[in-house]
N, C-alpha and C positions, 0 to 999 in steps of 0.2 A: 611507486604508484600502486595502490591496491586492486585487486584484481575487482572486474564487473562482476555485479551480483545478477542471480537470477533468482526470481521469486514468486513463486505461486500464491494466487490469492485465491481465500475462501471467504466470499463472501454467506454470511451465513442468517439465518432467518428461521423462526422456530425452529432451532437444532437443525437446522437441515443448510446446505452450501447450494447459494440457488444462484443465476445466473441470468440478466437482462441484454437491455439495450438503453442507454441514457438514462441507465436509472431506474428502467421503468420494466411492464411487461417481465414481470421474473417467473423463470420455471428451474422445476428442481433440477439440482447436475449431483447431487451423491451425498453421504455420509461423511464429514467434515473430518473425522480420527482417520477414516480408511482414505480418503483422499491424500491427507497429510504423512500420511506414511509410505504411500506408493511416491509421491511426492520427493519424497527425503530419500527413498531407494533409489529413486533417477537420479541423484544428484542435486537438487535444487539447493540452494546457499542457504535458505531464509524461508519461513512460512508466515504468509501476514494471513490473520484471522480477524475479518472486520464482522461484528454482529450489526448490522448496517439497522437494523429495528430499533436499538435499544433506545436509543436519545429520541426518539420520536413517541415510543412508548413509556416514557418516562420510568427504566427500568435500568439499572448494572448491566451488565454484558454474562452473558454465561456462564460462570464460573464452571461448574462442571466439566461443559463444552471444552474449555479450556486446560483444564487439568487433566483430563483424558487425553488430548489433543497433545499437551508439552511430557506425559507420562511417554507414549507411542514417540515420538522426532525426535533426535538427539538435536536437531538442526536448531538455530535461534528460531525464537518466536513472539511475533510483533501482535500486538492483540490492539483491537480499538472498538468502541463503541459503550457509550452507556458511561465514560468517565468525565466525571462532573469536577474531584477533590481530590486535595492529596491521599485521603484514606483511599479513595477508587480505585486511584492509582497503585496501590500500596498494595490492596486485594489480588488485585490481578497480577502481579509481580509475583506474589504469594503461591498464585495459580500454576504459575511455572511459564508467566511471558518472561521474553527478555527484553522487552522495551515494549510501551505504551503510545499508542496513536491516539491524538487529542484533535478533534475539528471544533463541533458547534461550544463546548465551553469553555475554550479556546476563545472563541470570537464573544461570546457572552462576557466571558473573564478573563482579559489576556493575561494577569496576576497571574493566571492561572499556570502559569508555562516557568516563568520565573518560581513558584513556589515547588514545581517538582521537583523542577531542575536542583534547586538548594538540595532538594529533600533526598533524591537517588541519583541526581548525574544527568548532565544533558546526556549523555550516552544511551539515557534508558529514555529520552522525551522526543518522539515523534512529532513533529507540527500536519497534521491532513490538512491537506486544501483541497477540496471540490472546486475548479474553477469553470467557467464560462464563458464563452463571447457576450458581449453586453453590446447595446445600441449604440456604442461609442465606437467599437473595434478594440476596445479592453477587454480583461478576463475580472469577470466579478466573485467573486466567494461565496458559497452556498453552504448552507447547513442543512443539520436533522435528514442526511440522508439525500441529499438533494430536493429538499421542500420548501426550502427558503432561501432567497436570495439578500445578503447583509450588503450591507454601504461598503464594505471595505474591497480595495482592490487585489488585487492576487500578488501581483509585484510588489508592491507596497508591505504588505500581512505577511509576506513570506519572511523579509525585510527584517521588520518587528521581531516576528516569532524567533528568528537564528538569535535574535541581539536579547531578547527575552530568556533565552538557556536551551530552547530545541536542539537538540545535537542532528537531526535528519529531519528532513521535508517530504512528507507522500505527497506527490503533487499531481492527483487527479485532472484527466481535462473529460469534463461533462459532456462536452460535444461528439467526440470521439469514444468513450466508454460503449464497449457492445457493440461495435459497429466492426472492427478488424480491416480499420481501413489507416489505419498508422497513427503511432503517437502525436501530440502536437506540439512537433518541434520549436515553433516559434513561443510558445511559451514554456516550454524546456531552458533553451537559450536565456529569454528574459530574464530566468528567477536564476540562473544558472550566471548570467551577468550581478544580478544584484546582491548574491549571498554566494558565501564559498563554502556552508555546509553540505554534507551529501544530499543527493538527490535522487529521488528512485520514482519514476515516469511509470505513467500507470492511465490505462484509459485508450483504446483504440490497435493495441495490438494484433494481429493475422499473419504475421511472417516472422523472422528469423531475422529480414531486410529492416522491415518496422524496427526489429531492434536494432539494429545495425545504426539506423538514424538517430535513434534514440541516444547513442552513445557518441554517435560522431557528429551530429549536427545541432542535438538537445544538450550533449557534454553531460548526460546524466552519469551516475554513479552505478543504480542498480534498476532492473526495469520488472515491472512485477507484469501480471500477465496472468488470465482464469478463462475467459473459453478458450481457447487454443488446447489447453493444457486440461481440462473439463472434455471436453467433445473428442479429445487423444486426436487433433490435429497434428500436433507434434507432442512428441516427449518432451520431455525437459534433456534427458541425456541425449536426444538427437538436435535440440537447438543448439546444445554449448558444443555441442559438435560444428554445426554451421558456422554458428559465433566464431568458433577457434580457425576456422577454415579463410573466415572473411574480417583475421586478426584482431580479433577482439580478444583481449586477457582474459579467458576466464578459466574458472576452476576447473582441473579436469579429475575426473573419479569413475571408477569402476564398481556400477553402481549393478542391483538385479533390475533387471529388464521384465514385463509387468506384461502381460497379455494385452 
């Protein structure tokens, strides 16, 4: 069995890693390279770099941002925002990610997931899902950033996308994003029953415990996580310390310790 990942995310918005609550309300938390590199000195397994603007400003994703960012981490590097195409795709790979996060053209063009996948590897193809609680007691899908709400269900779409060539699922839960009040296990579990690709929980994280559910009750793979880790609530090398404490497999490294 592979060890649990831990992974910081930068969310990022005119060059700059900014930080909300549901989506919303963002203020700035730091410089995306310097983040990413204090980051990767604690230990962190993976850095996801989401340009959370681009698909709503009808724009590519940062490339710069990007290549700066994968020049600085030796660590993999998951990038999303603003890919539309296989060339998008291709750019950014180019930029120095190691895989590609796909939401809203994704649900626009689920083709879309199938034609990377030929083209680099489900290994390198991300499926995002923003989900939601919907008026039914379902989790509904959301695009462009959490602006739009799509007809497709989240168990369902998740479903799709593995059998499509996604090799990993970012499975945001919108309700819990910003809040540090714990992942949501029960649709961790769900997409976690419905599809055996990995799974990396994202949205609601404040403790060590939060993960802890995240892995034992959501059965997730890897669990990402940005204020905590932004606001230096905990380190990264002091989580997978708890993590290892409260037997969780994760990576251990002697890593420089960051003021």
């Amino acid at each position: 069995m592979l060890r649990k990942r831990i992974i910081p995310c930068l969310d990022v918005a005119d060059g700059r890693v900014v930080k909300g609550i549901q989506f919303s309300d963002l203020t700035d938390a730091g410089d995306p390279v310097e983040l990413a590199a204090r980051y990767a000195d604690e230990g962190a397994d993976e850095i996801c770099f989401l340009d959370i603007t681009a698909t709503h400003e009808h724009r590519p994703a940062l490339l710069d941002v990007v290549q700066r960012t994968a020049a600085t981490v030796s660590i993999p590097l998951t990038v999303g925002g603003g890919v539309r195409s296989v060339a998008d795709m291709r750019a950014v790979l180019r930029a120095g990610a190691d895989k590609v996060a796909i939401n809203s053209a994704a649900v626009a063009r689920p083709t879309l997931l199938n034609e990377c996948a030929a083209a680099f590897g489900s290994q390198c193809v991300v499926l995002a899902i923003d989900a939601k609680v919907n008026t039914n007691g379902a989790w509904s899908v959301w695009t462009h950033g959490g602006r739009q709400m799509s007809d497709l269900d989240a168990i369902s779409w998740a479903t799709e996308g593995a059998a499509r060539g996604a090799g990993e699922i970012l499975l945001t839960s919108m309700d819990q994003d910003g809040t540090k009040s714990g992942y949501d296990t029960a649709l961790l579990a769900a997409v976690r029953q419905a599809t055996s690709v990995p799974i990396v929980a994202s949205g609601g994280a404040g403790s060590t415990d939060d993960m802890v559910a995240a892995f034992d009750y959501g059965k997730a793979d890897a669990v990402l996580a940005a204020s905590i880790f932004h606001h230096r609530t905990h380190t990264v090398t002091d989580v997978k310390a708890q993590l290892a404490t409260a037997g969780i497999d994760v990576r251990q490294e002697s890593k420089v310790t960051w003021p």
